[in-house]
N, C-alpha and C positions, 0 to 999 in steps of 0.2 A: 498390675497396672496402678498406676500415681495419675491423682488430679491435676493437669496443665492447665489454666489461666481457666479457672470453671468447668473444665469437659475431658474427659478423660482420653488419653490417645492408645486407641483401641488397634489390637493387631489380630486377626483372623486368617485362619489358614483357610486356602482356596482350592488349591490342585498340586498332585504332583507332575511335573514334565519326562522326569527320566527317575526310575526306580535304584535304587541303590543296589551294589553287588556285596556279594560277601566274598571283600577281600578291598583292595585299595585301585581305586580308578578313579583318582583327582580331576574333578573340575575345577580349570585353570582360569579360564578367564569366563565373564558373563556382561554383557552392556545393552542397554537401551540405546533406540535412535531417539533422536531428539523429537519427530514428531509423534511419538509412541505409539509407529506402527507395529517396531518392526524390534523384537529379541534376541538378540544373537548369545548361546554358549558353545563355548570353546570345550569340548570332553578327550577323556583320554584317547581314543580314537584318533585323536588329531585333525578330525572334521569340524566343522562349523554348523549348528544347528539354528536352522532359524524358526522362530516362531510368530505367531501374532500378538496383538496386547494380551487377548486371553489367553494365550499359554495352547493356542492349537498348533501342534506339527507344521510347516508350511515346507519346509525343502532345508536339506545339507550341498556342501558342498565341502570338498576334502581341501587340507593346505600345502602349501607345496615344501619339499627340505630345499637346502642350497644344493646342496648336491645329490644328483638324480639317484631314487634307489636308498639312500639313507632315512632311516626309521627310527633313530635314536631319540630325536629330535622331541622337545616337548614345547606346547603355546606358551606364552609366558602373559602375554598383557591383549588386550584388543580394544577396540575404540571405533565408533561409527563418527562418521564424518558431521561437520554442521550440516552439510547439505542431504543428509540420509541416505546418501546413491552411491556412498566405498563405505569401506571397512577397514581399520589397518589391525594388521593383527604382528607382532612382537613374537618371535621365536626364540629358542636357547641354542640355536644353528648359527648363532653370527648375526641375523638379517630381520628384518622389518617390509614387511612383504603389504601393499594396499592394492585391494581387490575393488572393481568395479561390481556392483551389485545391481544397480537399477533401483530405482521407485516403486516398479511394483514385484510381486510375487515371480518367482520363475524366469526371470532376465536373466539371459547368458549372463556369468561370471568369468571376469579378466584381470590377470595383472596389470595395473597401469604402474604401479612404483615400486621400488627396491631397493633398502636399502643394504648393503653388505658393510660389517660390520669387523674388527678386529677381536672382538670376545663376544661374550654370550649377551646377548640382551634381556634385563630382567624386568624393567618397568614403563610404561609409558602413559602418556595421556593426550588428548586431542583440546584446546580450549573451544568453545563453539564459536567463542570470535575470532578466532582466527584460523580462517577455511582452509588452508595451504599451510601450514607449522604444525609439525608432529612434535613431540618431545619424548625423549627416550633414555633411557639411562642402562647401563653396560656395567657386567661385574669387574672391571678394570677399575672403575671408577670417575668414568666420564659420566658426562650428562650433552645428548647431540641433540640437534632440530634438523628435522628432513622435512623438505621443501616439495609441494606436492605439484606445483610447476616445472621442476627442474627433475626429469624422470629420476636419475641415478645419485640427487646430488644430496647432501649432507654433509655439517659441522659440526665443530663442538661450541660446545657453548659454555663449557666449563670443566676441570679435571682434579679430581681429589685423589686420595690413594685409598680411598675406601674404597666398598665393590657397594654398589647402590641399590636396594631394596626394595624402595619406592618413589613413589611420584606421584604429584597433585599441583593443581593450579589454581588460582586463585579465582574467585567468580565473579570478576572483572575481566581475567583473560594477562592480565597485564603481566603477571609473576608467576614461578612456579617455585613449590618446595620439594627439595628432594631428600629422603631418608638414609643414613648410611650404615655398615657393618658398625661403627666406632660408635656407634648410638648421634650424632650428628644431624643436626637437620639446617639445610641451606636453602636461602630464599635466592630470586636470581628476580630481577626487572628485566622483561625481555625489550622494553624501547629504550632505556638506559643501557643493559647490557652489566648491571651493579650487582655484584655475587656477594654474599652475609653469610657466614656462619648464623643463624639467629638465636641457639640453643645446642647445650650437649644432653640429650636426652638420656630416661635412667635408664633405659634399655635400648635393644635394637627395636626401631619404632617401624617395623612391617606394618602395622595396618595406619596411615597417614593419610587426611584428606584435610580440605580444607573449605569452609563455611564463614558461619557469622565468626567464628574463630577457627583455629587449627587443631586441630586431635591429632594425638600422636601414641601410640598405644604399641606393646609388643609383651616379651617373653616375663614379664616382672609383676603382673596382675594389677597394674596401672595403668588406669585413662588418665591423660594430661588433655588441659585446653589451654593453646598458647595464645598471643592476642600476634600480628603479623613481623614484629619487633623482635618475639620470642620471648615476651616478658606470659609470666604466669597468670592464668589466668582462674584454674580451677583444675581439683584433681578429685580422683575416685578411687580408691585404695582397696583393693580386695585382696590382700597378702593371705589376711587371715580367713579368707572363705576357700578351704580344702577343693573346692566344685570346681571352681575358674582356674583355666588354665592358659595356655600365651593366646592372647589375641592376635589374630592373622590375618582379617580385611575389615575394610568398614567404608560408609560411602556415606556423604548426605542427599538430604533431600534437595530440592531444585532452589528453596527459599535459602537452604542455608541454617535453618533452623533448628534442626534435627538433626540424628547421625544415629547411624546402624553398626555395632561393630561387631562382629563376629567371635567367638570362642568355642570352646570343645564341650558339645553338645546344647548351646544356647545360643543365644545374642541378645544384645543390648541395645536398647533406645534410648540415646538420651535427646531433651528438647532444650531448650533457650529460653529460659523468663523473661520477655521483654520488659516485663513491670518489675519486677525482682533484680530484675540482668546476673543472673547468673545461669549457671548448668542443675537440670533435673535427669537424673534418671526413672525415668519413666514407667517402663515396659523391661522386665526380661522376658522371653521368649524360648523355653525349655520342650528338648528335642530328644529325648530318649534314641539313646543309639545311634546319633544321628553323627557323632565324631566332630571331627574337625569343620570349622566353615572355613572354605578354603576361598571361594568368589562370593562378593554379595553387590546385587545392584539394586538402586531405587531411579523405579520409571519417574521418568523428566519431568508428568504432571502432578509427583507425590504421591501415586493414590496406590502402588502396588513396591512390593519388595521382593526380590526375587535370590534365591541362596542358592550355593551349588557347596555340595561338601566332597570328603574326600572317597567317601568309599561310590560317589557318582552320582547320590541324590540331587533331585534340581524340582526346588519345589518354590511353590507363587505364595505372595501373602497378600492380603488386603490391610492397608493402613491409612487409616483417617485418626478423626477426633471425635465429628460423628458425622450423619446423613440425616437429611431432613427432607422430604416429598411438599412439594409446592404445586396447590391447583392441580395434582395428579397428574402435570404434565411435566415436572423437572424435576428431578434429583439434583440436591445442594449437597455435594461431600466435602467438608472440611479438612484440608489433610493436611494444614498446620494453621497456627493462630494468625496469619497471614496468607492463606491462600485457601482457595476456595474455587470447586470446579462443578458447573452445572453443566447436565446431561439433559438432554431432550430424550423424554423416555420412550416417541416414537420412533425415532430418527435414528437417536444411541450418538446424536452429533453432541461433542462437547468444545464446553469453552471455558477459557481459565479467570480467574481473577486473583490476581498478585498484587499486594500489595507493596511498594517497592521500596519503599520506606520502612518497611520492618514492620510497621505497628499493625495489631492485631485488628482481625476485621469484626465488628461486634454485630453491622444491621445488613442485611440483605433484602434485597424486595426486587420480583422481577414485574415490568409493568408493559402492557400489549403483549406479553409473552413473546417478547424478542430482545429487551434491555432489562438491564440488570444494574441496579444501582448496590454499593456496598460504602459502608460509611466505616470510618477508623476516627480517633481519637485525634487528627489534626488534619486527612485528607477526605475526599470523595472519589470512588473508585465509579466506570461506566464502563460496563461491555454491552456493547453490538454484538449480539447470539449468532447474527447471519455471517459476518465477516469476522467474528474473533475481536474484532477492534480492541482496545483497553485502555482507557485515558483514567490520571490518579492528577488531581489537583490540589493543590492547600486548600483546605476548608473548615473556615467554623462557623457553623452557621445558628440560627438562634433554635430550630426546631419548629419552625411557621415557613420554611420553604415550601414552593408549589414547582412543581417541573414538568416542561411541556416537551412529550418525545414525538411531534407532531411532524418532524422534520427528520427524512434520514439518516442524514450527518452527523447532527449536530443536538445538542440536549439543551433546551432555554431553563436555566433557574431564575426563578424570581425570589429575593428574599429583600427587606427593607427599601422596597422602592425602589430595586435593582435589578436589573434581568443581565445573569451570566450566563454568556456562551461558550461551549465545551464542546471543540471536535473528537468526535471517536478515533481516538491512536494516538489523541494530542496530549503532552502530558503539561497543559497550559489552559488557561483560558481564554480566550481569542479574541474575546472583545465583548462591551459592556456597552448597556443604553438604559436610559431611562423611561420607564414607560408606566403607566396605570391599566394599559387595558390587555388582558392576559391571555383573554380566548384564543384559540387556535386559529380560529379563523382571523385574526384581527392582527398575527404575527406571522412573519413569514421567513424561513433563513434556510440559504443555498450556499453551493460549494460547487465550484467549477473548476475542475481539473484539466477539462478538456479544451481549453481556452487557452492555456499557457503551451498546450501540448502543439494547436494548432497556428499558433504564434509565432513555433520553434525553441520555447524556453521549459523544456519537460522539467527541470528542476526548478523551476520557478513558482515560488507558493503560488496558491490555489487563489482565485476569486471569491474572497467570501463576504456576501450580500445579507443584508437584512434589512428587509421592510415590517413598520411599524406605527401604531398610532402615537403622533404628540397629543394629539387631542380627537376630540371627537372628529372635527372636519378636517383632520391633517394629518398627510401622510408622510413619514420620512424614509430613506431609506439611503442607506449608511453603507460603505464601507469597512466593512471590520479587520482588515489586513492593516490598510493605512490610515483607518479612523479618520473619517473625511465622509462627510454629508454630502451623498451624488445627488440628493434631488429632493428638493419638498413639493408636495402637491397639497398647495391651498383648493378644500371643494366647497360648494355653496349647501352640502349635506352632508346630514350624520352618514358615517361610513360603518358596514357592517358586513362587511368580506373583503380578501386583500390575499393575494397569493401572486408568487413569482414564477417564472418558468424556470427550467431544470439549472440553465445556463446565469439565470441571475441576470439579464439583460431586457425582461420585461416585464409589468406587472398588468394585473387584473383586477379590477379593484372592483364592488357593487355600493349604492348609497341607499338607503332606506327607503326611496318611491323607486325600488327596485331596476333602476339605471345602469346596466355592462360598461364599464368602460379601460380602455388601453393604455397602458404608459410605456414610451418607449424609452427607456433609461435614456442610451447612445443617442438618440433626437432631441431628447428633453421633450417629445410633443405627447398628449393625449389626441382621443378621439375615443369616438362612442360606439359603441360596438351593438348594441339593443338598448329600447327602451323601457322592456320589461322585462325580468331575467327573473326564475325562481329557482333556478339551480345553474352553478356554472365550475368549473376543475378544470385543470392541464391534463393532457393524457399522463400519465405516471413518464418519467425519462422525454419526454418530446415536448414539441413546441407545438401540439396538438389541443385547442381548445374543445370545448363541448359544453354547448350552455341550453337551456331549455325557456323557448317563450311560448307563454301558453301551451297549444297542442302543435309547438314545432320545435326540433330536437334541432340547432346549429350547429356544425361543426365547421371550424377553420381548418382544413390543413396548412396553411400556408398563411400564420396570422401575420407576416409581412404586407400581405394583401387584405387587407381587413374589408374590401368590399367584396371579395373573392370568398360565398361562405356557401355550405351544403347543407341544403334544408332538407328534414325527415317528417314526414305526417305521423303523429303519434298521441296513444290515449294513456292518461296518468300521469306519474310526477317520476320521475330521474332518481335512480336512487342511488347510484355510483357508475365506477368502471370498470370493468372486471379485466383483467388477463389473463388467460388460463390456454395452455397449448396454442402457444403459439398466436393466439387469435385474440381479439381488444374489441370487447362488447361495451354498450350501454344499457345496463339493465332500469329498465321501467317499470313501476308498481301500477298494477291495475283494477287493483283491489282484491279480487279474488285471486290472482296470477301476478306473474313476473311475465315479462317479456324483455329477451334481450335482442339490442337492434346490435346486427355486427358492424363496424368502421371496415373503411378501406385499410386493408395493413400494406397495400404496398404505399401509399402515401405516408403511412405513418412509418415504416421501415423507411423513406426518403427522408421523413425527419431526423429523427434518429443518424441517420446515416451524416448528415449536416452538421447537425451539433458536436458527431464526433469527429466532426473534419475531414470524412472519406469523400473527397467528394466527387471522385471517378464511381466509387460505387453508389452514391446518389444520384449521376445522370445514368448510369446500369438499371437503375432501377424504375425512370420515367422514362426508358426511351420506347420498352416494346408497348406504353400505356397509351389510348387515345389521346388527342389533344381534346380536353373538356376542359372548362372554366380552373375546378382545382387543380389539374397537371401543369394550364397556361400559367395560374399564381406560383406554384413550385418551380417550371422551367424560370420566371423572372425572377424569384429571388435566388437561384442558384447562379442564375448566370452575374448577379448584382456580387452574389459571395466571391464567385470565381474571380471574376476581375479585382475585387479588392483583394485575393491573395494569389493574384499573378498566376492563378493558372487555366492557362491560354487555351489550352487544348480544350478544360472543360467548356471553359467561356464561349468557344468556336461551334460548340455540341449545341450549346444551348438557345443561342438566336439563330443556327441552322432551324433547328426546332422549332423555334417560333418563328419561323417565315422570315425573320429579318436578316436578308440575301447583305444587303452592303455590307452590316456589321462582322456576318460569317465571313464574306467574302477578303474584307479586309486582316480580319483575327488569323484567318489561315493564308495569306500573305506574311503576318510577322510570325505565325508559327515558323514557315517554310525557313524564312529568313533565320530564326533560333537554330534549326535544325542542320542548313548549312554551315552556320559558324563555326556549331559542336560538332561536327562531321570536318571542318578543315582545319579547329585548333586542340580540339579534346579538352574544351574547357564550358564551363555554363553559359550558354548562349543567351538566358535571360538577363543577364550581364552586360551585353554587346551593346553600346552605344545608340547603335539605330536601331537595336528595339525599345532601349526607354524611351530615345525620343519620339518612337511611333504610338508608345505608351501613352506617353502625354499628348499626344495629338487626340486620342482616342477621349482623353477625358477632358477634351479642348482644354489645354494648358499649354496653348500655342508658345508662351514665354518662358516655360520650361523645357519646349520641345526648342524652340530658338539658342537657349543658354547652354542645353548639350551639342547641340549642332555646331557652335561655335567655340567650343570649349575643345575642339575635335579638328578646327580651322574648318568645315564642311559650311562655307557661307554659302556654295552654291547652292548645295543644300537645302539651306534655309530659305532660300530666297525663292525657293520652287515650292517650298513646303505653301508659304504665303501666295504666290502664284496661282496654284491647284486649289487656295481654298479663297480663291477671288479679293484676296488681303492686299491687292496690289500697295495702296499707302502701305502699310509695313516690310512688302517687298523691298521698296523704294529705299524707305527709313535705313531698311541696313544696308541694301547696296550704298549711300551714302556716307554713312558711319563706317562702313570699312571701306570706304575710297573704292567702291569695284569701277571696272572699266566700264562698263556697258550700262552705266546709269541713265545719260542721256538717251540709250536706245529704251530703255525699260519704262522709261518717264514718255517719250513717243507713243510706245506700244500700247501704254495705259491707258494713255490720252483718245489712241483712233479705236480702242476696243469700247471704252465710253461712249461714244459717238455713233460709233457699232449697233449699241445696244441700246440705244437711244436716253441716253442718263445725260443729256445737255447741262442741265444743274451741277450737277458732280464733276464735268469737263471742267464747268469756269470757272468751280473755287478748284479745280490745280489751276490754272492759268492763272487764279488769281494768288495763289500762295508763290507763284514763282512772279510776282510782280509785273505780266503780261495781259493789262485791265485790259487793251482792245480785244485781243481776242477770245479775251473773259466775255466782253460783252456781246462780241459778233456772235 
């Protein structure tokens, strides 16, 4: 072992998988899935072994020949899918055969593809970007792509008169190299379609991959590193070491970093000096008796190496740099100068950090024991432990940074008078403000996803909010997509709490003579929610308040209605919220005890249910409940939601609900009306004319409901519409304006129904607007 960048990269043997024979039983192919669950080796058997990450047994399944009954047949290449659910596996029978596997353990296995071929097939590879492109190469001296949409179908994609050896792609996806008998190595652009001789190599170059640069290695006891031009890059000469004999596989690691190559009874690590930029030979790894390496893989997160030789051994290796125990709750394994994988030592859940710029990760630190900060030499690396997340920003910062993970999304830096923000997966910073006051409680920053969802724009970036102090008495709160100030709140007190809700559309702010009070972004209005608050939170994901006055616990479910609130008699001080199965407590300190008060979870399961836009399953979920005070505020703000997002049905559900008979009775009128349309055109009935114009009626926008009506010629129409809502002067107005016939009768009719109804005032300005003062004035 050689020192790499300060730390040594250490290879440790862990287990055997399959014992070796005395005599020759080549393992032919060996691959990891991408998510490293799942092992796949190809043995001489001609079955498929599967295992787990640790190398336990899980299930075989046999491979098929071309033709039935034939057993000559040997595996030649194999390859799991990006999506971990096939496998293609590369035969010397002609054919390229991709098996259905499944996700987990024990799922039937099925051909979905096949390809048949005109010679043997020697090499192949799968890029992980690109889900449906196989590549393959043929000892004729083709190089094909089989297309994993088109069951039977495959091309070529280039022809030499070499017979081809091997294959590798580039870890972008975008190119692949292929190795030939003539010692040959060809690069190919698969969105170009631009094929390069890039080098004649000094041997036949069998073991061929491709990383931070290209290795090309075969029967001459030379490592070559090409750079993707095929200009030289570095080489490793072992002529004169009697031991080393032809090199036969080699793979790198997921970074690109590193490379494993195999030989007759060793193999070799080499790494990549980022600071040096050159190649080190690292590691060799001497294997008594152990022959030929005929397959070698390295698992996708770096951290395991797996060999198959020729006489059937198939043994696991562990490879890092080093491991380090953090807080006794994580494991930090190293497994290149760039990458870096923490383990939850309960759970055994891991999560990666890569850095994507190459440069080596030097500081680590995990903080709430769920993020994980890692700093390099020009960026800052952040995982999210829970979701995997992983955002790498440019960063140089002075080393007097403070950073607030207060918020789930998103990570606040403050450094020089500046507070950067950093979404998890984002590999940017998303927006900047300026501020002095740093507390958690005094910052506040959301991401709404489900806003654009419910909008109908699922691709449309996210709403990302942040509230903040300008100053003591001033609250801002910004915009960070479009950098654009939604709102200032000038108060007449120092402020000394400030949080938003899930959605980023309202905030909560408290002032120092301990005063609750609401801001509605979308109204621009406050209002005052208590006049004395000692504790106040959103429920975690909901539009659920919980604030504590004195010895009484309030909860909103329904803060749209902020006089609509539910009071709990209670002794001590609020000391969170809990969720734990299923259920959302308030737990209270009582000095000697905790006491937890439970919340209604079907109202908070209604909010919830709202936020994420279901909003069939949020009137499901108040309808078998009482009507009490909190159900009455939920049934009115869903029915307020429903109508502003046109749907009719729920809106119908909801003033049934609350008693209010006209509004039901009319919403299910222009239901009926949507449902015959879509019944006699098979097109979207909320579409139909007369239902926006009954739309507009509904949110009395009589001259919107008039401008479709007539947009349509439907003046009768209109004229009834005004009729029925006693508008006779507007009746009138457009019977006039469109010259109807029946004007003089409509102007009568208006005239003896006033008269009717005793409105003599109202008779004689029309008599008097039609220039008939007497009987204006009789």
């Amino acid at each position: 072992q050689r020192r790499v960048h300060g730390d040594y990269m250490q290879i440790k043997y862990l287990k055997n998988l399959n014992k070796a024979v005395d005599g020759m039983q080549k393992v032919s192919a060996i691959c990891w899935s991408l998510n490293n669950k799942k092992l796949a080796v190809a043995k001489a058997d001609r079955n498929v072994h599967l295992y787990d990450e640790n190398g336990t047994a899980m299930e075989k399944f046999p491979t098929k020949p071309t033709i039935k009954g034939q057993k000559s047949y040997v595996v030649r290449a194999m390859q799991f899918s990006p999506d971990n659910q096939k496998i293609a596996i590369a035969q010397s029978d002609n054919i390229v055969f991709v098996y259905k596997i499944g996700a987990e353990w024990n799922e039937k296995k099925s051909i979905i593809n096949k390809y048949e071929q005109s010679s043997s097939v020697t090499c192949m590879c799968w890029p992980q970007q690109r889900q449906n492109e196989i590549m393959f190469g043929l000892s004729e001296g083709k190089v094909r792509i089989g297309y994993i949409k088109k069951q039977y179908k495959s091309e070529s994609l280039y022809a030499t008169a070499s017979y081809v050896v091997s294959i590798a792609c580039s870890p972008d996806g975008n190119s692949i190299i292929s190795g030939h008998l003539d010692h040959s190595i060809i690069r190919m652009n698969l969105d170009k379609k631009e094929k390069v001789q890039i080098v004649q190599h000094s041997s036949i170059p069998y073991a061929l991959d491709w990383g931070v640069h290209i290795m090309a290695a075969g029967n001459d006891q030379i490592v070559s590193f090409y750079d993707e031009n095929g200009g030289a890059v570095q080489k490793f000469d072992y002529t004169s070491d009697d031991s080393v004999k032809e090199f036969t596989a080699a793979n790198f690691n997921p970074s690109g970093e590193s490379v494993v190559v195999g030989n007759f009874n060793k193999f070799y690590l080499f790494t990549y000096n980022t600071r040096r930029k050159q190649w080190e030979e690292t590691t060799v790894k001497k294997i008594e008796n152990y022959y030929s390496i005929n397959a070698i893989a390295w698992k996708k997160d770096g951290s395991k190496i797996v060999t198959g030789s020729l006489c059937g051994s198939v043994d696991m290796f562990d490879v890092c740099m080093k491991k380090t125990n953090v807080k006794g709750k994580f494991e930090m394994t190293y497994v290149s100068p760039s990458q870096v994988i923490v383990k939850k030592l309960d759970t055994g859940e891991r999560a990666m950090m890569k850095s994507n710029t190459g440069n080596e990760i030097t500081k680590t630190k995990i903080y709430r024991d769920r993020y994980v900060l890692g700093q390099t030499a020009d960026t800052i690396l952040l995982c999210d432990l829970e979701t995997s997340k992983l955002s790498e920003v440019p960063w140089r910062g002075s080393g007097n940074e403070k950073y607030d993970f207060s918020s789930p999304s998103v990570c606040m830096i403050y450094n020089a008078g500046e507070l950067s923000i950093i979404e998890y997966g984002v590999n940017e910073i998303i927006g900047t403000c300026r501020t002095e006051y740093l507390h958690p409680h005094l910052i506040s920053a959301r991401l709404n996803y489900n806003q654009q969802k419910k909008e109908g724009q699922p691709d449309a970036a996210p709403m990302r909010i942040i509230a903040y102090l300008f100053d003591l008495q001033t609250i801002r709160i910004q915009d960070i997509t479009n950098r654009v100030i939604m709102a200032t709140i000038d108060h007449d007190s120092r402020i000394d709490y400030l949080a938003l809700n899930q959605s980023g559309t309202k905030l909560i702010y408290r002032d120092k003579r301990k005063q609750l009070h609401l801001f509605s972004i979308k109204q621009q209005a406050k209002s005052t929610l208590l006049n004395y608050c000692t504790y106040v939170n959103w429920v975690p994901g909901t539009d659920v308040v919980v604030a504590q006055n004195n010895n009484t616990l309030c909860v909103w479910y329904s803060i749209d209605q902020p006089d609509k609130v539910t009071m709990y008699n209670i002794k001590g001080d609020v000391e969170g919220i809990e969720k734990a199965e299923g259920k959302t407590s308030v737990v209270v300190d009582c000095g000697n005890s905790t006491i937890s008060y439970p919340l209604d979870e079907h109202l908070i399961a209604f909010e919830m249910a709202v936020e994420q836009g279901a909003l069939e399953n949020a009137a499901g979920i108040l309808e078998p409940l009482e009507l009490t005070v909190e159900t009455e505020a939920n049934w009115k703000t869903l029915a307020t939601i429903a109508l502003e997002k046109k749907n009719l049905g729920v809106a119908e559900r909801c003033f049934a609900a609350l008693g209010n008979a006209p509004k039901a009775k009319y919403l299910h009128s222009v239901n009926k009306l949507i449902k015959q349309f879509e019944e006699k055109t098979k097109n979207n009935g909320s579409g139909f004319y007369l239902v926006q114009a009954k739309l507009a009626m509904l949110d009395k926008d009589f001259h919107r409901a008039e401008a479709i009506l007539i947009g349509q010629n439907e003046v009768e129409e209109a004229m009834e519409m005004y009729q029925e809502l006693h508008k006779w002067d507007e009746s009138i107005r457009l019977a006039e304006k469109k010259n109807h016939p029946e004007v003089k009768e409509l102007k009568n009719s208006y005239f003896q129904w006033l008269l009717q109804t005793s409105q003599e005032a109202k008779a004689a300005e029309v008599k008097e607007r039609e220039g008939d003062y007497i009987n204006a004035i009789n």
